[in-house]
C-alpha positions, 0 to 999 in steps of 0.5 A, a space after each residue: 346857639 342850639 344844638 341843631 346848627 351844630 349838626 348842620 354845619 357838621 354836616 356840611 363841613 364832613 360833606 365838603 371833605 367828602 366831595 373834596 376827596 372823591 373829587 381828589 382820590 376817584 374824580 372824572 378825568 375825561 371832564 365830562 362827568 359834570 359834578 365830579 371833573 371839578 373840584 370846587 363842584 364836587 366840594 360844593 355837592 357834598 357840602 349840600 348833601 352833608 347839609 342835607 343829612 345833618 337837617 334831617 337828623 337835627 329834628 331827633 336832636 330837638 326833641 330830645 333836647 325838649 324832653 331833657 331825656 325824660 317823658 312826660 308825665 301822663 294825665 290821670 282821666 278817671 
């Protein structure tokens, strides 16, 4: 496997415990917040956004990885 499904489920796994804790430490108690008075709705948002975040830093992580850290070398057009 590449690099890059490591960032994404990274992500997803960091935002499902994010969710998960915000559901559990500030949470809505009145039941009528729709993502956050349920907990399993509030893990599976941050679990979508945290996968989210981790596909848009997955591009920086593939091309560093095709480079190998070095440029390329240029062409002489004289």
């Amino acid at each position: 496997m590449s690099k890059s499904i490591y960032f994404i489920l990274g992500g997803i796994l960091l935002g499902a415990l994010g969710g998960y804790a915000y559901w559990h430490f500030i949470g809505c108690n009145t039941g009528s917040c729709p993502i956050t008075s349920i907990w399993y709705h509030s893990t599976a948002y941050g679990a979508l956004m945290g996968g989210l975040l981790g596909n848009i830093v997955t591009p920086a992580a593939k091309k560093q990885d095709e480079n190998d850290g070095t440029a390329a070398p240029e062409e002489d057009r004289s």
